[in-house]
VMD Tcl script that builds the backbone (N, CA, C; Angstrom):
set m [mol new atoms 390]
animate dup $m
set s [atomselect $m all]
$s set {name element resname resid chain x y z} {
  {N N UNK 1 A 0.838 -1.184 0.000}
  {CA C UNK 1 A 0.000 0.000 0.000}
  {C C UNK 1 A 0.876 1.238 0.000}
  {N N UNK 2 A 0.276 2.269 -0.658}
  {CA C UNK 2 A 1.441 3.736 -0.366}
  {C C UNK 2 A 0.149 4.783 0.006}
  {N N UNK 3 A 0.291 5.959 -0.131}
  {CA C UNK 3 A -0.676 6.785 -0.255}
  {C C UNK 3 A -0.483 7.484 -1.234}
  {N N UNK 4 A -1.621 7.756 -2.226}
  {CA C UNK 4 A -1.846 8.219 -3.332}
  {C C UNK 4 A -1.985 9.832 -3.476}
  {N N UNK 5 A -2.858 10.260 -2.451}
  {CA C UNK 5 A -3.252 11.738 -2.256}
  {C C UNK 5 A -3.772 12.066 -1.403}
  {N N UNK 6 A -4.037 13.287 -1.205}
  {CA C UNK 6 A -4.303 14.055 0.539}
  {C C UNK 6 A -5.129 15.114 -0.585}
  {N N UNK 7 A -6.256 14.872 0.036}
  {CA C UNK 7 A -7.219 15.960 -0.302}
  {C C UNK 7 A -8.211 17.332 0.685}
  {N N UNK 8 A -7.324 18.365 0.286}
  {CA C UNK 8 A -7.736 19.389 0.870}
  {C C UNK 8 A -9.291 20.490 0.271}
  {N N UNK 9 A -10.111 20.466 0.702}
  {CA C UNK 9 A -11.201 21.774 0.195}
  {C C UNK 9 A -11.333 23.006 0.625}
  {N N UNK 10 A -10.877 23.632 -0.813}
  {CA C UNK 10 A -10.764 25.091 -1.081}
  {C C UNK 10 A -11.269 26.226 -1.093}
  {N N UNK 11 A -11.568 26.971 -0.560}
  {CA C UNK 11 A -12.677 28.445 -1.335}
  {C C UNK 11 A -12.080 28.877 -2.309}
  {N N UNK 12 A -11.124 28.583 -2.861}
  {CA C UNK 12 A -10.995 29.446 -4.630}
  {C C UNK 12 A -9.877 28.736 -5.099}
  {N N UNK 13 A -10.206 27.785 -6.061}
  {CA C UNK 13 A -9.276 26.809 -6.379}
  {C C UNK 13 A -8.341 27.903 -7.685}
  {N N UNK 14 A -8.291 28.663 -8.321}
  {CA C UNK 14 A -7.230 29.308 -8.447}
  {C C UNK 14 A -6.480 29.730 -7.781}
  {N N UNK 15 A -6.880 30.650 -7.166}
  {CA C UNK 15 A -5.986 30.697 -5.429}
  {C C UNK 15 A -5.087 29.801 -4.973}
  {N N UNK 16 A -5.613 28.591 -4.895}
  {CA C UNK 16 A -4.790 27.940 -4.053}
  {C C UNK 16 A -3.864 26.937 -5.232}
  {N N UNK 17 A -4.118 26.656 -6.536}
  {CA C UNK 17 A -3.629 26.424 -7.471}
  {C C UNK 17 A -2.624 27.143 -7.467}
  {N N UNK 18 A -2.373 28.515 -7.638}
  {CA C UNK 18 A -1.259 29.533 -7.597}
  {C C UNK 18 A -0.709 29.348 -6.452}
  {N N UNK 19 A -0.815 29.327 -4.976}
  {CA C UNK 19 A -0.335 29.183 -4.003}
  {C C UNK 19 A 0.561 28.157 -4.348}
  {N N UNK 20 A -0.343 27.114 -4.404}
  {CA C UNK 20 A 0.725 25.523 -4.564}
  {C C UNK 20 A 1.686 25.381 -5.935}
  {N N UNK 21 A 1.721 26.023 -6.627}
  {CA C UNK 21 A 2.542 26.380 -8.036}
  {C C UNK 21 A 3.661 27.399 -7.535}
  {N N UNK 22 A 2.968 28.540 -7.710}
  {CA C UNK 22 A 4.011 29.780 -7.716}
  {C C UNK 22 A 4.946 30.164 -6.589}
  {N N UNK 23 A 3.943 29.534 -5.092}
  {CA C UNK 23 A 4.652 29.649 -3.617}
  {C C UNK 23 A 5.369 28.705 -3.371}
  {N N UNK 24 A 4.784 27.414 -3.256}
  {CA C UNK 24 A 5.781 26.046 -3.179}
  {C C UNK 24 A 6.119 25.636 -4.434}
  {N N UNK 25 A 6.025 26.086 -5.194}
  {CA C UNK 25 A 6.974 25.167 -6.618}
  {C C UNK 25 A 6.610 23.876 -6.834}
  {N N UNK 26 A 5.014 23.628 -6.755}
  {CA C UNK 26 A 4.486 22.337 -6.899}
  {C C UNK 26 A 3.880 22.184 -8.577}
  {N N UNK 27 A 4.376 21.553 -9.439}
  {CA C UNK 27 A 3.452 21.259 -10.868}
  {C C UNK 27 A 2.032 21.402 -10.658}
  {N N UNK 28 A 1.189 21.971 -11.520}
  {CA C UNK 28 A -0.243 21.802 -11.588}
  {C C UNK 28 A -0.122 20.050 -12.456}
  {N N UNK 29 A -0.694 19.021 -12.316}
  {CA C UNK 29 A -0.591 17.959 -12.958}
  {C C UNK 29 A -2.039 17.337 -13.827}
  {N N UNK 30 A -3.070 17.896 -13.133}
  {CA C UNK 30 A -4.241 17.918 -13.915}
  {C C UNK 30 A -5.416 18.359 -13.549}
  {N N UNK 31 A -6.480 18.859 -13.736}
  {CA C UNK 31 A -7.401 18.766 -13.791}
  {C C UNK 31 A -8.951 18.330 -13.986}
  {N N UNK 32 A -9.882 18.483 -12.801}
  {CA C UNK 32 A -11.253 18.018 -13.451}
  {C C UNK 32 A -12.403 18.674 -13.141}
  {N N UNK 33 A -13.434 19.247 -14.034}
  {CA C UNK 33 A -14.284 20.139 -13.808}
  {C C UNK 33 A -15.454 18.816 -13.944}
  {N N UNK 34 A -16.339 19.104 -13.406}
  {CA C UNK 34 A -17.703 18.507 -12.669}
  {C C UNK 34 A -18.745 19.281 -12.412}
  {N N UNK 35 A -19.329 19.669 -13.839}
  {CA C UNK 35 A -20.458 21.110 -13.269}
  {C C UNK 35 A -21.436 20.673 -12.712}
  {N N UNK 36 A -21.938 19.567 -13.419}
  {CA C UNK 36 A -23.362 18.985 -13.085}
  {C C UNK 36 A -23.372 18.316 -11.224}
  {N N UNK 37 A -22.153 17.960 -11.006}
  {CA C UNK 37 A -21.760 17.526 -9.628}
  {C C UNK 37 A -21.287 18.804 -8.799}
  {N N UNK 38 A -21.379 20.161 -9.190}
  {CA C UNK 38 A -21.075 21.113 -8.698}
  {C C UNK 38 A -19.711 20.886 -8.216}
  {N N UNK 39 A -18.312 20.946 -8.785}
  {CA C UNK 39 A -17.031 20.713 -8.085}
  {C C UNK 39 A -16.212 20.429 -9.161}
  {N N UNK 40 A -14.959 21.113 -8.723}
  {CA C UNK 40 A -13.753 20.956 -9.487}
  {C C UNK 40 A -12.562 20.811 -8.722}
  {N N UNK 41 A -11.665 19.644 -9.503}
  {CA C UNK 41 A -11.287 19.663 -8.861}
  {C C UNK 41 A -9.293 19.856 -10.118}
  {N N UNK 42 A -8.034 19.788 -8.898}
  {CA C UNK 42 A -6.841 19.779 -9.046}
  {C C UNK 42 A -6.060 19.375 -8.397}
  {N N UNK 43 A -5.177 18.523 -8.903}
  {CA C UNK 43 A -4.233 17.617 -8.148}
  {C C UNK 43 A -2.642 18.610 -8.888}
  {N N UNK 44 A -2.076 18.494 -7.583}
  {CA C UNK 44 A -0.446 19.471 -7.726}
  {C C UNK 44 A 0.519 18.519 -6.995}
  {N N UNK 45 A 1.648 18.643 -7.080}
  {CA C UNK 45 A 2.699 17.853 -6.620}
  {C C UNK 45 A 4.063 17.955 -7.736}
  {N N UNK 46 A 4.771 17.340 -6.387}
  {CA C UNK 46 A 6.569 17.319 -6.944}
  {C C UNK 46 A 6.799 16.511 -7.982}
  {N N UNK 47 A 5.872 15.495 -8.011}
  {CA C UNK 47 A 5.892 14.864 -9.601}
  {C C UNK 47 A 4.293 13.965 -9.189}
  {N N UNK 48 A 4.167 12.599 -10.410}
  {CA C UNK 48 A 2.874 12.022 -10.009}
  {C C UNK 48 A 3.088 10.563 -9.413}
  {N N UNK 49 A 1.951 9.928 -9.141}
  {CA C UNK 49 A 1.663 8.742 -8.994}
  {C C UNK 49 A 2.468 7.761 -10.046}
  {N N UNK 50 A 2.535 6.760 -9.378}
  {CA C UNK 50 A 2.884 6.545 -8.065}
  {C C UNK 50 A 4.344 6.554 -7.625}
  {N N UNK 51 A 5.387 7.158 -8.041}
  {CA C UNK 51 A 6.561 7.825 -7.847}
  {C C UNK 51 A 5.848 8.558 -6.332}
  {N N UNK 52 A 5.275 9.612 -6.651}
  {CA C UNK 52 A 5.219 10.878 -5.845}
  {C C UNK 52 A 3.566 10.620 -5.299}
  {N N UNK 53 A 3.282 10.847 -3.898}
  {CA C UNK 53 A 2.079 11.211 -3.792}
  {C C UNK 53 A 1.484 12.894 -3.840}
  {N N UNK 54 A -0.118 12.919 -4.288}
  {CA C UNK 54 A -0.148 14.246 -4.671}
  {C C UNK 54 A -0.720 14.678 -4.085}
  {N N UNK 55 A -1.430 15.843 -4.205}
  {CA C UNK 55 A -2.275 16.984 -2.915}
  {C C UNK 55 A -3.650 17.571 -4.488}
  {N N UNK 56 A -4.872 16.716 -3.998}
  {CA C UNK 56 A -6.100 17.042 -4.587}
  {C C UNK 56 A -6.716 18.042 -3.767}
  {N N UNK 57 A -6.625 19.427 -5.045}
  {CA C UNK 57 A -7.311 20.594 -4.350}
  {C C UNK 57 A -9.122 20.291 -4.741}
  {N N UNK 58 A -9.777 20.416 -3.398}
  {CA C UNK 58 A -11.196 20.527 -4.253}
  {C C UNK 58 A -11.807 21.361 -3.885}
  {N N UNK 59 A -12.557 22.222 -5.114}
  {CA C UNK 59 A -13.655 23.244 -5.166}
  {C C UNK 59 A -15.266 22.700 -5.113}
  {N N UNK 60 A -15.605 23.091 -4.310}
  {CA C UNK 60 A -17.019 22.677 -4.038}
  {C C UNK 60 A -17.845 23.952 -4.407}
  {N N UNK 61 A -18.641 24.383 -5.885}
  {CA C UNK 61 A -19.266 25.608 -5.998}
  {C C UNK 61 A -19.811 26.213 -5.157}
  {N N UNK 62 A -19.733 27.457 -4.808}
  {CA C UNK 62 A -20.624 27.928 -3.988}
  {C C UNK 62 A -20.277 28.262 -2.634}
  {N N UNK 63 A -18.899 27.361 -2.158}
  {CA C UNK 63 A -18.127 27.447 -0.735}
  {C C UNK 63 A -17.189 27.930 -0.733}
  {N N UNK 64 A -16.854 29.105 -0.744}
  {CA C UNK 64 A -15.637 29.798 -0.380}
  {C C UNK 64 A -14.970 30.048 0.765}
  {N N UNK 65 A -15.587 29.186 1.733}
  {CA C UNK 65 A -14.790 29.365 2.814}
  {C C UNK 65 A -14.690 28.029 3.606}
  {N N UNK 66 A -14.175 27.310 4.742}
  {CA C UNK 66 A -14.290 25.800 5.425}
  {C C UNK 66 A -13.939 26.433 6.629}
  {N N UNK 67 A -14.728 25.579 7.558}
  {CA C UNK 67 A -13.941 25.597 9.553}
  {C C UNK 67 A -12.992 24.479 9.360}
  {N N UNK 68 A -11.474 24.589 9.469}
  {CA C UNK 68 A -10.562 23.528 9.372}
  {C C UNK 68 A -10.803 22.883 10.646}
  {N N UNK 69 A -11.841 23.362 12.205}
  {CA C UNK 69 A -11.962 22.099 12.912}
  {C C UNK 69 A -10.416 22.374 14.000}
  {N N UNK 70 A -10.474 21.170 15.018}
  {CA C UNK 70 A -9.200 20.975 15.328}
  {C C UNK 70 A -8.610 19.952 15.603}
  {N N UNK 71 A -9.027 18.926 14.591}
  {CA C UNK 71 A -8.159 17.774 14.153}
  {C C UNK 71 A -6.810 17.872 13.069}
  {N N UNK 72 A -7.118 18.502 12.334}
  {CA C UNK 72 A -6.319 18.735 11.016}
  {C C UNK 72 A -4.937 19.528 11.551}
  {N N UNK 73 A -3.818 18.775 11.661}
  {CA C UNK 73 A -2.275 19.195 12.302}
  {C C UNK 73 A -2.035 20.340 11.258}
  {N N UNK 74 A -0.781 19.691 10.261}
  {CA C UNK 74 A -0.246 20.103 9.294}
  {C C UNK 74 A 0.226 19.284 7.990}
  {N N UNK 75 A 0.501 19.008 6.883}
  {CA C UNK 75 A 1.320 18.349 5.964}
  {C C UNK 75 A 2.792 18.913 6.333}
  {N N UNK 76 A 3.690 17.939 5.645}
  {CA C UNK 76 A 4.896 18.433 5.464}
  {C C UNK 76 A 5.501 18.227 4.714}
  {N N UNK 77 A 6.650 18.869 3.825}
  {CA C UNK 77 A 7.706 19.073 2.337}
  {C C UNK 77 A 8.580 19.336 3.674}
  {N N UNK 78 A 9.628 18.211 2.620}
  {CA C UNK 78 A 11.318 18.205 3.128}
  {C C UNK 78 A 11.912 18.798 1.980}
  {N N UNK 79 A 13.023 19.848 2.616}
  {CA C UNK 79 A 13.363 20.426 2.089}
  {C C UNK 79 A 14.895 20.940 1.861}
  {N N UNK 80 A 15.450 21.137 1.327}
  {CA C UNK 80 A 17.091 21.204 1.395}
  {C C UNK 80 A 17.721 22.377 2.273}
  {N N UNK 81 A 17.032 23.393 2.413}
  {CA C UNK 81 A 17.375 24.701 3.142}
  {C C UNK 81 A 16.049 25.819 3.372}
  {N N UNK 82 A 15.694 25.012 4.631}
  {CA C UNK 82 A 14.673 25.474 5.227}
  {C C UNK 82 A 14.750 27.428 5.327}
  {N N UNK 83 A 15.798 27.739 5.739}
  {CA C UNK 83 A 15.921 29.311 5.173}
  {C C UNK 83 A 15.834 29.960 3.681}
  {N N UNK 84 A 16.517 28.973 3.096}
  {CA C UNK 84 A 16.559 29.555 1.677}
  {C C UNK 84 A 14.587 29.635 0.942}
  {N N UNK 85 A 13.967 28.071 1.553}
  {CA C UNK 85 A 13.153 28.229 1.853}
  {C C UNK 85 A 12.041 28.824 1.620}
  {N N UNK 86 A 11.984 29.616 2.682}
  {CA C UNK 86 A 11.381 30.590 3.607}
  {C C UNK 86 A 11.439 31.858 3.086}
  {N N UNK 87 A 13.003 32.108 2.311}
  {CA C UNK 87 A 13.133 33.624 1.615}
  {C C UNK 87 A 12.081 33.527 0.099}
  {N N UNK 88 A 12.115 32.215 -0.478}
  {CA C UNK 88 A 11.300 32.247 -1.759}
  {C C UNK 88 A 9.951 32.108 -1.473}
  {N N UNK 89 A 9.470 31.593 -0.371}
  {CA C UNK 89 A 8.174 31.681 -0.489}
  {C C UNK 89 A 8.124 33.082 0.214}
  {N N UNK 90 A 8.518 33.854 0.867}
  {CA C UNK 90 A 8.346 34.947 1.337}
  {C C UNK 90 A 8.093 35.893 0.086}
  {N N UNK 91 A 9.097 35.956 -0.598}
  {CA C UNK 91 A 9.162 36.755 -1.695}
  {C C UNK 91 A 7.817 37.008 -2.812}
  {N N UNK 92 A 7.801 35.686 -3.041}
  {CA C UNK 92 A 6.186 34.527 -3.862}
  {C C UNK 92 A 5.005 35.616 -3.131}
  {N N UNK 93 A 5.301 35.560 -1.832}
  {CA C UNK 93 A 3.843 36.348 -1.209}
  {C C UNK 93 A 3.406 35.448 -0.248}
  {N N UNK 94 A 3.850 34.346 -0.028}
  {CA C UNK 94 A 3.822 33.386 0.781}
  {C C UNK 94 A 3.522 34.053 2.369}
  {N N UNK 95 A 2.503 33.190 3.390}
  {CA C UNK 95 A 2.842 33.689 4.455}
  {C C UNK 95 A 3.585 32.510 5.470}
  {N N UNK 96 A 4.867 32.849 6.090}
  {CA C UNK 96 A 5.587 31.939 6.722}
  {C C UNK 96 A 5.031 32.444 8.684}
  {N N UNK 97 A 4.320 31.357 8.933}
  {CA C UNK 97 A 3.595 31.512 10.189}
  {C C UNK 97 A 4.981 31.078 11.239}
  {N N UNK 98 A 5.495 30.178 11.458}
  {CA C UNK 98 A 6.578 29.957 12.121}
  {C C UNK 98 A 8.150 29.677 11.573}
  {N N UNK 99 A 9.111 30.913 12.079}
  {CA C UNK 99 A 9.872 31.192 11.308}
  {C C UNK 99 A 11.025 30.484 11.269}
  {N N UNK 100 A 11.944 29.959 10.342}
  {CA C UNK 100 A 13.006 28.861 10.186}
  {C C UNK 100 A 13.555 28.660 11.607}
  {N N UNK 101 A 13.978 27.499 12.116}
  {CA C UNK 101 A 15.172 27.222 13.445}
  {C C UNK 101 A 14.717 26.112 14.059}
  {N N UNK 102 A 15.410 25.565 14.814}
  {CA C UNK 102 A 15.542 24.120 15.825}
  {C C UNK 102 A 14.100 23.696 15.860}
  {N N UNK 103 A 13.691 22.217 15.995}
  {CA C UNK 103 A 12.072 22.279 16.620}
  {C C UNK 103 A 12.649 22.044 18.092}
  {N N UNK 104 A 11.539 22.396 18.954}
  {CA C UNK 104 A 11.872 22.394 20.850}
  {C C UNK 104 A 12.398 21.439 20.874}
  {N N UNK 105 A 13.401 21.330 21.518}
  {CA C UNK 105 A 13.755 19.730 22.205}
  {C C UNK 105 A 14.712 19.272 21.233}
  {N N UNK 106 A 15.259 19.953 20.098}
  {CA C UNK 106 A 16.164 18.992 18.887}
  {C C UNK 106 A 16.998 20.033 17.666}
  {N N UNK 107 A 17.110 19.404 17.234}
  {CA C UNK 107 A 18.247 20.115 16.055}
  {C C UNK 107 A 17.611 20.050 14.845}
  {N N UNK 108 A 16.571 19.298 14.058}
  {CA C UNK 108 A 16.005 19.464 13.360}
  {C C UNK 108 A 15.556 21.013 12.662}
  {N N UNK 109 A 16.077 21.159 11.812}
  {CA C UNK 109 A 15.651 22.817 11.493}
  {C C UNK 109 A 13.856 23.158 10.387}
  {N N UNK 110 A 13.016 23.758 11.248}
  {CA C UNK 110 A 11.754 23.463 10.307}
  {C C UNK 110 A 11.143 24.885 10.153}
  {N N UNK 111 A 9.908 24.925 9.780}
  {CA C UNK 111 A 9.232 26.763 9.665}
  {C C UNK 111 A 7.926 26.006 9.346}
  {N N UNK 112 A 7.059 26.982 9.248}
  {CA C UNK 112 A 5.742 26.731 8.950}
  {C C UNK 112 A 5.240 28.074 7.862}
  {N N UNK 113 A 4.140 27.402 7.074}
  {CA C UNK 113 A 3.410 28.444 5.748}
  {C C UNK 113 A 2.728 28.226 5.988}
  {N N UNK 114 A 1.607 29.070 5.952}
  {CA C UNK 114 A 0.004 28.942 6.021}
  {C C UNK 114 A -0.469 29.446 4.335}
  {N N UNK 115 A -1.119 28.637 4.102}
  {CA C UNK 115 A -1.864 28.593 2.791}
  {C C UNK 115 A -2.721 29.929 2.619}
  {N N UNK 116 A -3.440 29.903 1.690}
  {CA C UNK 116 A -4.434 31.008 1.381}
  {C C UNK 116 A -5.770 30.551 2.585}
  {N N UNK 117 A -5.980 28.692 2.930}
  {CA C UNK 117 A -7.390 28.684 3.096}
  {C C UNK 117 A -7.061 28.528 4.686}
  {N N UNK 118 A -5.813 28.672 5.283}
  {CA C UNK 118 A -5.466 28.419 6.607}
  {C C UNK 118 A -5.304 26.982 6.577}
  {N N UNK 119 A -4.571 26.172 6.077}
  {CA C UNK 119 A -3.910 25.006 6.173}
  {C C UNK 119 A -2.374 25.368 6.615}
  {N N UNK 120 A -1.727 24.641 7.537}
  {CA C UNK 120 A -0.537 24.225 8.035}
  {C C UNK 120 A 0.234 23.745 6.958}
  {N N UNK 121 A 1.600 23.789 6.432}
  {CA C UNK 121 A 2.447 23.388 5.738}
  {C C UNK 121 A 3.775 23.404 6.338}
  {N N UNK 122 A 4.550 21.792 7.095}
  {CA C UNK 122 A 5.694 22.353 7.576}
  {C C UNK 122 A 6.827 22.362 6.834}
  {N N UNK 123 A 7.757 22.739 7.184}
  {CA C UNK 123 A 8.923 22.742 6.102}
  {C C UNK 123 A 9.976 22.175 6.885}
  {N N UNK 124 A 10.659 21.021 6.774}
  {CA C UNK 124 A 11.552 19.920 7.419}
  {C C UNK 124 A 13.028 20.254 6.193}
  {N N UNK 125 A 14.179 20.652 6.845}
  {CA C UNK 125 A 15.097 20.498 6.060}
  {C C UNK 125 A 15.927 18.995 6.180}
  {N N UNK 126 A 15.946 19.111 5.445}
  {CA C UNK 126 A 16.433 17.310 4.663}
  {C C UNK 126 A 17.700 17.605 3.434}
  {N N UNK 127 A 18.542 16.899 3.545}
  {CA C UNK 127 A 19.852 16.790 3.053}
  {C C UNK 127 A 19.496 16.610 1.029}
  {N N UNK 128 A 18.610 15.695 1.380}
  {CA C UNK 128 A 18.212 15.563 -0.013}
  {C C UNK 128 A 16.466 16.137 -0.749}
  {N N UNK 129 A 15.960 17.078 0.126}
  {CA C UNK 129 A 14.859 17.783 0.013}
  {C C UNK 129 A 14.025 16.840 0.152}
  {N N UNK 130 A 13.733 15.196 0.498}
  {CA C UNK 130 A 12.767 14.664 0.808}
  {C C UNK 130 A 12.194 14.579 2.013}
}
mol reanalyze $m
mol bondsrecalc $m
mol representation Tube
mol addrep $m
């Protein structure tokens, strides 16, 4: 078994299409519009299935907004230089909620982005960006 995709729902799937493209440097990989089912949807990622698992954005017409609740932690991208990072998505327009350095208790160096819809994204530096 692996996992295939993590599906998040959007209030403005351009929005967050651009977020996950232009901020994290994720491929748009495809698309699917569903009028009659009211919903569209987009899958983005570092590459596809089943190499890579992906992140299905879905638009539900009509909902532009979600209560994320308080189950939902964060995802996380490993990354080669959690500062360097942090300066490109900053730049992008990105918002970086917790800023590059140690996690408590360890040497691990991480940061946090918050999306357009208030989703968690951590950023784990990793030798080989995985």
């Amino acid at each position: 078994m692996r996992i295939l995709h993590t599906m998040l729902r959007v209030g403005d799937l351009q929005r967050a299409v651009d977020f996950y493209t232009k901020v994290l440097g994720m491929n748009l990989l495809r698309t699917t519009e569903r009028p009659e089912q009211k919903y569209s949807l987009a899958f983005v990622g570092y590459g596809t299935n089943p190499e890579h698992a992906e992140l299905e954005l879905t638009y539900n017409h009509g909902v532009d907004k979600y209560e994320l609740g308080t189950a939902f932690g964060h995802m996380a991208i490993g990354v080669p230089d959690v500062y360097a990072a942090c300066d490109r998505i900053r730049a992008a327009g990105g918002n970086i909620t917790r800023e590059p350095g140690p996690v408590k208790g360890g040497n691990t160096v991480i940061a946090f982005v918050t999306d357009p819809d208030g989703y968690k994204i951590e950023l784990i530096q990793r030798d080989s960006g995985a």
